[in-house]
C-alpha positions as CSV (number, residue, x, y, z in Angstrom):
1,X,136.4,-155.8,214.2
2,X,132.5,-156.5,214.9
3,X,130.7,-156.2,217.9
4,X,130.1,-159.4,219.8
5,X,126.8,-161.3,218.8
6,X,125.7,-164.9,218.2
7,X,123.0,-165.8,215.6
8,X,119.8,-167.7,218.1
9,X,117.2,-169.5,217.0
10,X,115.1,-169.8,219.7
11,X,114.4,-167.8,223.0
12,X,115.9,-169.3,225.3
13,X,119.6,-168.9,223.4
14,X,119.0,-165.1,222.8
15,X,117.9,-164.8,226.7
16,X,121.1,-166.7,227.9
17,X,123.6,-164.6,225.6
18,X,121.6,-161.6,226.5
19,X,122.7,-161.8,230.0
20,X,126.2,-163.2,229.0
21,X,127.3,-159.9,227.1
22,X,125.1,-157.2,229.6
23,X,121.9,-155.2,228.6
24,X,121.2,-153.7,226.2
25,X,121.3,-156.0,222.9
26,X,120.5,-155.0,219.5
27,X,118.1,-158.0,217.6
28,X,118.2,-158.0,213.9
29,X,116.4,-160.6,212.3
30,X,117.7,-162.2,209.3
31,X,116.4,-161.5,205.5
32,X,114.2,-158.8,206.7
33,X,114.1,-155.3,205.0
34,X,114.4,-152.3,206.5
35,X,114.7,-153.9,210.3
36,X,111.7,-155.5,210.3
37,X,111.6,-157.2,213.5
38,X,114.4,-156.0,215.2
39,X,115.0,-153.2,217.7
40,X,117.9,-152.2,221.1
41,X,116.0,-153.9,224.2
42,X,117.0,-153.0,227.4
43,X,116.0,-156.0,229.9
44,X,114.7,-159.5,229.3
45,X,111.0,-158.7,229.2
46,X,111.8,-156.8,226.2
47,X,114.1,-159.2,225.0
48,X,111.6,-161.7,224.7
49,X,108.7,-159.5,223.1
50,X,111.2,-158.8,220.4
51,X,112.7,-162.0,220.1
52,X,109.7,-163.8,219.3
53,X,108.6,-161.2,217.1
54,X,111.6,-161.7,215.0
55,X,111.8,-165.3,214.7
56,X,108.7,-165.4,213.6
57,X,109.4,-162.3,210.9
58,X,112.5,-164.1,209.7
59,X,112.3,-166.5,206.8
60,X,115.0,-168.5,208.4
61,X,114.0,-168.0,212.1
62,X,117.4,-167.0,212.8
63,X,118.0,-163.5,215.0
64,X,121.3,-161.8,215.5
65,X,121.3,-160.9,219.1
66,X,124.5,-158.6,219.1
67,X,126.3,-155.9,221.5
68,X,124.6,-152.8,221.5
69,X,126.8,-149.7,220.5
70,X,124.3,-147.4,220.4
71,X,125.9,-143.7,220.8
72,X,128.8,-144.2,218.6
73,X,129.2,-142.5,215.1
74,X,127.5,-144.3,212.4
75,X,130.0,-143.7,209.0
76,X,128.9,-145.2,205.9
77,X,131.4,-146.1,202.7
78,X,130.4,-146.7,199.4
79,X,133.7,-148.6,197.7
80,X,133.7,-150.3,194.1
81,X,136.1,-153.1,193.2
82,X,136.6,-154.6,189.4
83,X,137.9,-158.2,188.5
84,X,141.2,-157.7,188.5
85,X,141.5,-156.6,192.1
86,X,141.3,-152.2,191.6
87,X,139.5,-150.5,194.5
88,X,138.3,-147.4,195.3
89,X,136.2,-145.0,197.4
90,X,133.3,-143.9,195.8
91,X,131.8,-141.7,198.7
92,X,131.7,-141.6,202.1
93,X,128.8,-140.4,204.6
94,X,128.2,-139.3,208.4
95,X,124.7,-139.8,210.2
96,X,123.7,-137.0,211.9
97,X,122.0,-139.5,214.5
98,X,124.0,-142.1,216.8
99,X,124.0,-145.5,216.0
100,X,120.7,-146.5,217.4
101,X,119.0,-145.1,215.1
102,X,118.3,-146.8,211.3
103,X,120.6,-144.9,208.3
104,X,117.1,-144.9,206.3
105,X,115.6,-142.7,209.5
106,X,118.6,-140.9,210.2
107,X,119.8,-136.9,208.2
108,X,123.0,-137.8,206.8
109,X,125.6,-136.1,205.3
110,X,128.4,-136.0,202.6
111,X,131.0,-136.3,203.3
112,X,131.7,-137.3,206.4
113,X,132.0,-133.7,208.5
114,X,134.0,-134.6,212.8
115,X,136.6,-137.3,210.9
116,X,140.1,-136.7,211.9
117,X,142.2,-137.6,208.7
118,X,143.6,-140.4,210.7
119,X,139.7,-141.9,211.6
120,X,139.2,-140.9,207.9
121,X,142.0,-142.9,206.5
122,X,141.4,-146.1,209.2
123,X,137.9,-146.7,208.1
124,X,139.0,-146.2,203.9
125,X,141.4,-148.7,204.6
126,X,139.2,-151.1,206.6
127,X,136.2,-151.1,203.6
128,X,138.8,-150.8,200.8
129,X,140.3,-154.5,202.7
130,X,136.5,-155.7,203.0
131,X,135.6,-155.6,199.4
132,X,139.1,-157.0,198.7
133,X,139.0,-160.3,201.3
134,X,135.3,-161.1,200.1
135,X,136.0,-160.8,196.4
136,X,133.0,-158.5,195.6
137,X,133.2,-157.3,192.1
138,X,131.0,-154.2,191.6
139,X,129.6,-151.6,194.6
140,X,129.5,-152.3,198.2
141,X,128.5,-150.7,200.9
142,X,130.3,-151.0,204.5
143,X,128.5,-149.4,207.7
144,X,130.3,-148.3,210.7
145,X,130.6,-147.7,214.4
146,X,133.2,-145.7,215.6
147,X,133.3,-144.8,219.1
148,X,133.6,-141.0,219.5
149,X,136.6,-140.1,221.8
150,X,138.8,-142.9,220.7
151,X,139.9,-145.5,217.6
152,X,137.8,-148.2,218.5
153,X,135.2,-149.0,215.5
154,X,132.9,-151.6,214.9
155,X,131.5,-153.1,211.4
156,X,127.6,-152.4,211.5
157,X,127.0,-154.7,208.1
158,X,128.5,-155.1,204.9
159,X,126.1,-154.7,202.0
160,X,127.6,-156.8,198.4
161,X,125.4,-154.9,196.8
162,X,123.8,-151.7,195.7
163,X,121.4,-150.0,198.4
164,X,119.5,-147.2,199.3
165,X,123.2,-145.6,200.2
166,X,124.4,-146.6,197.0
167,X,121.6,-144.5,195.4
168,X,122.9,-141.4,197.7
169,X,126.0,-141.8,197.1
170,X,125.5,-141.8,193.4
171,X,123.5,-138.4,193.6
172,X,125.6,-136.6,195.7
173,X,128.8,-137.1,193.7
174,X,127.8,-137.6,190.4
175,X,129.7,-140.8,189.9
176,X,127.1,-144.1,188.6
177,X,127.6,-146.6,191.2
178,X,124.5,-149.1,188.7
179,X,126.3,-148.3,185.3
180,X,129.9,-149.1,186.7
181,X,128.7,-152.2,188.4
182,X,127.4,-153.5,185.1
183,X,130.4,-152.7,183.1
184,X,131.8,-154.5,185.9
185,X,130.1,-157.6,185.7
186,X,130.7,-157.5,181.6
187,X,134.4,-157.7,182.4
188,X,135.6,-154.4,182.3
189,X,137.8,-153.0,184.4
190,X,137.6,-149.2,186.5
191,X,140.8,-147.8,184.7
192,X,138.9,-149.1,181.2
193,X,135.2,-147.1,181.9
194,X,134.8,-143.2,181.3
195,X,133.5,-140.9,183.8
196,X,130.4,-139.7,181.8
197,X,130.5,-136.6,183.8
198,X,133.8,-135.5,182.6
199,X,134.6,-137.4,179.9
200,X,137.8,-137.3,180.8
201,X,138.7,-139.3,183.8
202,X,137.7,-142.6,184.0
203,X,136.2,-144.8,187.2
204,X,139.4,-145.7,188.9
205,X,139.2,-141.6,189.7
206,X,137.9,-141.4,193.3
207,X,135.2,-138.6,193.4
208,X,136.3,-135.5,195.4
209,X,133.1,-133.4,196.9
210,X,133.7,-129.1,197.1
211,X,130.1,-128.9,198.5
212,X,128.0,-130.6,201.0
213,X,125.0,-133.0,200.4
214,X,122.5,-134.0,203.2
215,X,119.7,-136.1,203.1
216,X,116.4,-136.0,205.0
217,X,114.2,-139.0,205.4
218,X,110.6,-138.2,204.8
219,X,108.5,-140.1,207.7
220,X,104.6,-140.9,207.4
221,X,103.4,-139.4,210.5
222,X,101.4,-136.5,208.9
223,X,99.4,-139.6,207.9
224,X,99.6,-141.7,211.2
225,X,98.7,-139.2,213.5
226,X,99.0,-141.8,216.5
227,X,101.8,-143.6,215.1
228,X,104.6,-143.5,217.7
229,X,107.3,-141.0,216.5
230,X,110.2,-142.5,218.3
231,X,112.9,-143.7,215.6
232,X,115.5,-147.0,216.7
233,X,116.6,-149.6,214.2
234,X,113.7,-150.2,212.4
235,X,113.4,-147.9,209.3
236,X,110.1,-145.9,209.5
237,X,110.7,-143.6,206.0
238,X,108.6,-144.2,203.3
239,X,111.1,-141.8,201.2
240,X,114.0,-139.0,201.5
241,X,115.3,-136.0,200.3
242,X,118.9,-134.4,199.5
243,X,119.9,-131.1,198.8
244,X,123.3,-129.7,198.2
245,X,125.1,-126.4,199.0
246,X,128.2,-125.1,199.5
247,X,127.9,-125.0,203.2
248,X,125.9,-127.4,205.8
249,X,123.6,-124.8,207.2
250,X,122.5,-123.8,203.8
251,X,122.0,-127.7,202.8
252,X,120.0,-128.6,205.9
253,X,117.8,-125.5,205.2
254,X,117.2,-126.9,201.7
255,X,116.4,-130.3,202.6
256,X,114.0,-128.9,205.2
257,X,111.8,-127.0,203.1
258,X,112.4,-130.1,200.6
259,X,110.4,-132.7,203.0
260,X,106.9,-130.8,202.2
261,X,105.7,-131.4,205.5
262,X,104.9,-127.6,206.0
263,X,108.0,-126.7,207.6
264,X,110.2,-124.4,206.1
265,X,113.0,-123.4,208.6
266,X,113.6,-124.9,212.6
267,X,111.0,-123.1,213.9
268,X,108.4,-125.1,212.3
269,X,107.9,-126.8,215.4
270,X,106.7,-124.6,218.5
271,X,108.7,-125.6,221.6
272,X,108.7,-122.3,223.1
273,X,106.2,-123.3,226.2
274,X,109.1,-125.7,227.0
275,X,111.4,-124.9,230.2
276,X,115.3,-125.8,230.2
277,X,114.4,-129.2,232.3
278,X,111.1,-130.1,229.9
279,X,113.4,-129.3,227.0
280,X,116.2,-131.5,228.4
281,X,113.3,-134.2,229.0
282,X,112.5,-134.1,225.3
283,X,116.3,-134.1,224.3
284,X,116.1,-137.3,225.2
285,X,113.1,-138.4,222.6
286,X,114.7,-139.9,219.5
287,X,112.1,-139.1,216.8
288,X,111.6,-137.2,213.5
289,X,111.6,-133.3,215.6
290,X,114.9,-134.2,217.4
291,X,116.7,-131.1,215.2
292,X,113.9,-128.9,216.6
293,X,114.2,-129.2,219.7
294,X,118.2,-129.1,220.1
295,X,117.4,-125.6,217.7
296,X,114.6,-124.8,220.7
297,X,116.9,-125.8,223.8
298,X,120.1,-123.7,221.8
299,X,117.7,-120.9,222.2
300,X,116.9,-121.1,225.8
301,X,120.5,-121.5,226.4
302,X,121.6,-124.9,227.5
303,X,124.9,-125.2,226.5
304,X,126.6,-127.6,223.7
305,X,128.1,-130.1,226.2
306,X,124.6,-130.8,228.1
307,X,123.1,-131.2,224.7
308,X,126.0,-133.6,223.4
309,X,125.8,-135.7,226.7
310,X,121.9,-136.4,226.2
311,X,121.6,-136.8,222.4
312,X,125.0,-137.9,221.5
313,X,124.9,-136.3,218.7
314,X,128.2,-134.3,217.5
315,X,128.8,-130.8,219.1
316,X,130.1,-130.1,215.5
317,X,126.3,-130.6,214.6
318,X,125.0,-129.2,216.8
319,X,127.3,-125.5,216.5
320,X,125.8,-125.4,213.0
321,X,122.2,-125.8,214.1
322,X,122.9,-122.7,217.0
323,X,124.9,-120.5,213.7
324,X,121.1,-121.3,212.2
325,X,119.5,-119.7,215.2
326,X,121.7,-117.2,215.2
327,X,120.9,-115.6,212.0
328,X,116.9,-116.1,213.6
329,X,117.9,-114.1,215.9
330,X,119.7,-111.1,214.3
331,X,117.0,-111.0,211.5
332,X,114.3,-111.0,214.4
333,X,116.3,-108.0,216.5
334,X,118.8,-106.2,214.5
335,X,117.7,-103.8,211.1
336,X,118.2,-105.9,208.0
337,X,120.8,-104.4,206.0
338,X,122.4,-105.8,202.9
339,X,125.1,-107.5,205.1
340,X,122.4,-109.6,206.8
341,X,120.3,-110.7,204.6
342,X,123.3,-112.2,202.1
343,X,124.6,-114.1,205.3
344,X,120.6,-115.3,205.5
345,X,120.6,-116.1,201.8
346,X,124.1,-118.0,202.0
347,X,122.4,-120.4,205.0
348,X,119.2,-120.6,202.8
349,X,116.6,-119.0,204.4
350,X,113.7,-118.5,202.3
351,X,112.3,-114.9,201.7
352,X,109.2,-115.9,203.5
353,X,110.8,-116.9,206.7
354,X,113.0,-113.7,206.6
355,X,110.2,-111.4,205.8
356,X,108.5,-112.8,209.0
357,X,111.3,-112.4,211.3
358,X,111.8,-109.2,209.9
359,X,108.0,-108.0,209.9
360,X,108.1,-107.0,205.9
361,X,106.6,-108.9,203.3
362,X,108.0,-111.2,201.1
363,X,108.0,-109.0,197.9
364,X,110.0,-106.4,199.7
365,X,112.9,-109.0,200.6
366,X,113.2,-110.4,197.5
367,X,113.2,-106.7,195.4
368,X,115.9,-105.7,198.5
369,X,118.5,-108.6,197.4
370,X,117.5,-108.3,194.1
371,X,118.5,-105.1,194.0
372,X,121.6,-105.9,195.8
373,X,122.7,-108.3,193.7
374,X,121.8,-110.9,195.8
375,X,120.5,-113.9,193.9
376,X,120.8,-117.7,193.6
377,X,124.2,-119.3,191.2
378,X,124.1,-122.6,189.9
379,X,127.1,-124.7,190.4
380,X,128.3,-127.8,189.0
381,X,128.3,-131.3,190.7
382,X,131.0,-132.7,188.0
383,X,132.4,-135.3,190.4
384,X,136.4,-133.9,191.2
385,X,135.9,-130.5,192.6
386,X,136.5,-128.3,189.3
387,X,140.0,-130.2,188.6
388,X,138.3,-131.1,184.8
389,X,135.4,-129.5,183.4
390,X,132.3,-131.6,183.5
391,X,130.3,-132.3,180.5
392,X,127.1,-132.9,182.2
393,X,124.9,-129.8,183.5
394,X,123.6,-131.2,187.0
395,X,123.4,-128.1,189.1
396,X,122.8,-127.0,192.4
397,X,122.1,-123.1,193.8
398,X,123.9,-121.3,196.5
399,X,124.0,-117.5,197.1
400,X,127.6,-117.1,197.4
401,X,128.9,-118.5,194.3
402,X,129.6,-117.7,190.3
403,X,126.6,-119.5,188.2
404,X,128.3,-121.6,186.0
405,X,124.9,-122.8,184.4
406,X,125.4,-121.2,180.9
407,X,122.7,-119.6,178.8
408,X,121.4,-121.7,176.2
409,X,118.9,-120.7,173.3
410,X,119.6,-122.7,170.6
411,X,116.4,-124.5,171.3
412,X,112.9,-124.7,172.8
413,X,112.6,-125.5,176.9
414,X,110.3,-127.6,179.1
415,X,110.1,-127.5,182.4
416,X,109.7,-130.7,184.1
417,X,109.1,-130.7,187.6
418,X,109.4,-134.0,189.6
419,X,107.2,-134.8,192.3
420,X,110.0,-134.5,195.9
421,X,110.0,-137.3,198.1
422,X,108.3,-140.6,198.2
423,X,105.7,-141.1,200.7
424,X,101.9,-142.5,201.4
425,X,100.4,-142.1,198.1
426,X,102.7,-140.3,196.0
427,X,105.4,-142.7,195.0
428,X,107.5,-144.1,191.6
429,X,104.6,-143.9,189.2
430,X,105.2,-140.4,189.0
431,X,108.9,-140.9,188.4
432,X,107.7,-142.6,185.6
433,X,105.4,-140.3,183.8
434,X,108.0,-137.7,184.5
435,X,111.3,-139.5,182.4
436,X,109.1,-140.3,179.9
437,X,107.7,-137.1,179.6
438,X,111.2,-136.0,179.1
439,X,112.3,-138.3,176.2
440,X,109.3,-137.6,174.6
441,X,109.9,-134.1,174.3
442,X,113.7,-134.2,173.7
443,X,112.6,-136.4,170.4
444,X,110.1,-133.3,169.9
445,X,113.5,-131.3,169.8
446,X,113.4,-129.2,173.1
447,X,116.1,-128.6,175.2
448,X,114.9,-130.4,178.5
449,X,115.2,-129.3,181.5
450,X,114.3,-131.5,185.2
451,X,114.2,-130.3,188.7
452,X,113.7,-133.0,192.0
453,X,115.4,-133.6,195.1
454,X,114.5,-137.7,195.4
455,X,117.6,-138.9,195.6
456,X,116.0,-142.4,194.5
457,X,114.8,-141.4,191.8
458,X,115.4,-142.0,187.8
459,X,114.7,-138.7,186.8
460,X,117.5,-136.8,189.3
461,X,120.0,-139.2,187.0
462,X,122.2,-136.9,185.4
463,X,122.1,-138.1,181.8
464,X,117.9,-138.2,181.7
465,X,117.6,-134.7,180.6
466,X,119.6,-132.2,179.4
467,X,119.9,-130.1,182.2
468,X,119.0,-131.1,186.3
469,X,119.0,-129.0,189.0
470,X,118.3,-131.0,191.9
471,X,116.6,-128.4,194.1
472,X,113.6,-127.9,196.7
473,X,110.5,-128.1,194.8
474,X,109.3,-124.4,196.2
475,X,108.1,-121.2,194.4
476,X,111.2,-119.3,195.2
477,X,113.5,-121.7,194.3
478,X,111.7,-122.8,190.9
479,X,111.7,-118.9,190.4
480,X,115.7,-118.8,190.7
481,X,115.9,-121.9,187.7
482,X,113.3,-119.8,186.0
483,X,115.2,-116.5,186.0
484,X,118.6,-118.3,184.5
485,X,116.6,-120.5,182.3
486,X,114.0,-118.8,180.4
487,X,111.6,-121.5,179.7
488,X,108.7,-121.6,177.0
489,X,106.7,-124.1,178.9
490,X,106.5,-126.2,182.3
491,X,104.9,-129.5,182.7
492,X,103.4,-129.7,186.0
493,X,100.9,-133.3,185.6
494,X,103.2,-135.7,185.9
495,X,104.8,-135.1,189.2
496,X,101.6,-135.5,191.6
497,X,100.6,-133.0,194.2
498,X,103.8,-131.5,194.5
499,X,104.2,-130.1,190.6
500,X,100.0,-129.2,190.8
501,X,100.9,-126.6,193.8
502,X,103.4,-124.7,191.7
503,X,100.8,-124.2,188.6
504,X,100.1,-121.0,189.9
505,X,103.0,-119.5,191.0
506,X,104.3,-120.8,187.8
507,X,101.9,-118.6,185.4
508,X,102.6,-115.8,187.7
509,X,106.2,-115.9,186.8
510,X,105.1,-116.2,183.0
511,X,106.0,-119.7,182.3
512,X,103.1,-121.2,180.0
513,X,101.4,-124.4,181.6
514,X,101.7,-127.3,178.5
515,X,98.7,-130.0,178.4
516,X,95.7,-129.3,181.0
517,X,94.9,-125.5,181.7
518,X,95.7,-124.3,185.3
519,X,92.2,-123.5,186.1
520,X,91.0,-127.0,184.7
521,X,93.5,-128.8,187.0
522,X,92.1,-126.4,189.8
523,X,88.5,-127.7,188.7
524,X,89.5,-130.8,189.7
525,X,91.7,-130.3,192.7
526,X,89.1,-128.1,194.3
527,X,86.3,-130.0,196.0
528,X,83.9,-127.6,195.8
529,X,84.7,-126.2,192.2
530,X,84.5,-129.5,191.4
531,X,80.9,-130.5,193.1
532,X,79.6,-127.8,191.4
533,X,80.5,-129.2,188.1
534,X,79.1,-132.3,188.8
535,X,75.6,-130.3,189.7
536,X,75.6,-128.3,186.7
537,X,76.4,-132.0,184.7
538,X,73.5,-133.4,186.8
């Protein structure tokens, strides 16, 4: 089932199926990126503003003026299908948001968390029937709409092709969506490729997930200060980020701190001054601090089914985010003991924000769980949930697990740290520098050893170095690969700002910088060290 629509190309048409099918529409222009264009109008001054601005965007000057749905569940599935006709489900994901809101702007999770089995199984069935009817050999990616109190679900789109999901979905379960595609289209067939995570299994094995993976987008407006923050169907991200844990509190904490947008925990953003009306007011804003302020309005006590009514967003949600400010609130009020601050550590909370809700410094929190045993394991992502052991060290932390990332000092180390999440001015080229970097010094004969979170990224591939830990790109958590890893060097040039910040907390840990001394690269960075060098040269 779709939602009703009709493809206009011309005002008037879109105006008089506008008012055929009821405000609000959706518009989504054809063979534009992103949403260019499009947008949910809500009466036919709107409707026309938009319209014409998507004709014109669209290289066809054709616009989709469709049902709007907005409010629903939007469930995305990755599936792959070979020549021969075999099908399976390669992932499947949950955004956090409504449908109203673009997947690229939306926090989304794997996988899927409020499914029934039933609703689980319906929508498997629908995209594995999809990919079969239309023939696609390779990946694909089928969005949904499924109403949220009964059956009824709507296709959103139907991508033939690898995507920005595809890219996720490859990430957060380890299986190659790209490589099996092209084996694919050479003529093999899913039973006939290896799973180069296992070495064992082969393709046709659907992945099975014993953790939880969320993604963040990472939106400009640090840079556009007046930009308007509200988010609809028109992707705004320059980039994302994904972090994986063993439980969804822990994950959202890590991709949090990942965005390196100086926010750390969800009380970044001060909401305090707000009352329950003004909060309920701002409930209704759908931008990039929506998280925040259902954390801030959890706080004053408005109750899960208020929040649900004006956000739409699932009360499953939004019971993790109160368990979150729960743990704020028992750090802030009740004596820390060694009880409290493993639950902490098991939902992520960095030592920093601990130590301030708790009034004692950082250094004294983390000697307290060290001494206590508490400190960050490194599990496996090897794609079926520990059935077969995986081959391939891509790791992840969590605080209530066994590490499984083995010692290893048969060789040298390097440290390679990516540079996080696209955005204005720090994109790919760093990406770059940083897998070439890494073959370089493989063929040099070091063990190599990467840590990012960019989920579309070539360097979070699990076959680029020998070792990735796809973690937040933050003192404490380098320090937790450091500790298990031992390395004799980092690299820190080649993955922009974000790798430069660590330089000194690096050397402080006793990791040797390789290639530009840290207090060279601080010569530079600095503004003012760096106008007096060009004095003393003048």
């Amino acid at each position: 089932p779709i939602a009703a629509s009709k493809v206009v190309e011309n005002i008037e048409d879109g105006i008089v199926y506008a008012e055929e099918i009821g405000y609000p529409v959706v518009l989504r222009p054809a063979y534009t990126l992103g949403g260019s264009g499009g947008g949910i109008v809500n009466n036919r001054e709107e409707l026309e503003e938009t319209l014409e601005n998507g004709l014109r965007l669209s290289r066809v000057h054709q616009v989709l003026v469709e049902r709007c749905i907005s409010g629903w569940k939007e469930i995305e599935y990755e599936v792959m299908r070979d020549s021969i006709g075999n099908v399976i489900t390669v992932c499947n994901m949950e955004n956090l948001d409504p449908v109203g809101v673009h997947t690229g702007d939306s926090i989304v999770v794997a996988p899927s968390q409020t499914l029934g089995d039933k609703e689980y199984q319906m929508l498997r069935t629908s995209a594995l029937n999809i990919i079969t009817e239309l023939g696609i050999t390779g990946g694909c990616n089928v969005q949904y709409a499924l109403h949220p109190e009964s059956f009824e679900y709507c296709v959103i789109e139907v991508n033939p092709r690898v995507s920005r999901s595809s890219a996720l979905a490859s990430k957060a379960t380890g299986y190659p969506i790209a490589k099996v595609a092209a084996k694919i289209a050479l003529g093999y067939t899913l039973d006939e490729i290896k799973n180069a995570v296992t070495g064992k299994t082969y393709a046709s094995f659907e992945p099975m997930l014993d953790y939880c993976v969320v993604k963040m987008p990472r939106l400009p407006f640090d840079k556009f200060i007046s930009a308007r923050r509200e988010l609809g169907t028109q992707m705004k991200a320059t980039g994302e980020v994904m972090s994986i844990c063993t439980n969804f509190e822990g994950a959202l904490m890590k991709a949090i701190r990942s965005l390196e947008q100086h926010v750390d925990s969800l009380m970044s953003y001060d909401y305090t001054a707000l009352d329950v009306e003004a909060l309920k007011k701002e409930l209704k804003k759908v931008d990039d601090r929506r998280i925040w302020v259902i954390a801030e309005a959890v706080r004053k006590g408005i109750d899960y089914d208020t929040i649900h009514h004006i956000t739409k967003i699932d009360k499953w949600f939004i019971h993790k985010i109160a368990r979150l400010v729960n743990i704020e609130n028992r750090l802030k009020t009740e004596e820390l003991s060694v009880e409290l601050l493993r639950e902490a550590k098991r939902m992520e909370f960095p030592d920093k924000i601990i130590a301030d809700l708790t009034k004692k410094s950082e250094k004294e929190i983390c000697k307290m769980r060290k001494d206590a045993g508490i400190v960050a394991a490194f599990k496996m992502v090897d794609t079926c949930a520990g059935e077969f052991a995986s081959e391939t060290p891509y790791y992840y932390s969590c605080f209530d697990g066994v590490n499984e990332a083995p010692e290893t000092n048969d060789r040298k180390k390097v440290l390679v740290l990516g540079s996080g999440p696209i955005r204005i001015g720090q994109g790919i080229e760093f990406d770059y520098c940083s897998v070439h970097c890494t073959w370089t010094f493989e063929k040099e004969g070091y063990e190599t050893i990467i840590v990012n979170n960019n989920p579309e990224t070539v360097s979070t591939d699990f076959d680029i170095a020998d070792k990735l830990y796809f973690e937040p790109l933050t003192p404490e958590d380098v320090a937790s690969i450091v500790d298990v890893e031992k390395p004799d060097g980092a690299v820190v040039q080649f993955g922009g700002q974000t790798a430069i910040k660590l330089t000194e907390a690096l050397i402080e840990m006793g990791v040797p910088i390789f290639g530009t001394k840290a207090e060279d690269v601080d010569a530079a960075e600095d503004r003012e060290l760096f106008d007096h060098i060009l004095e003393t040269c003048h």
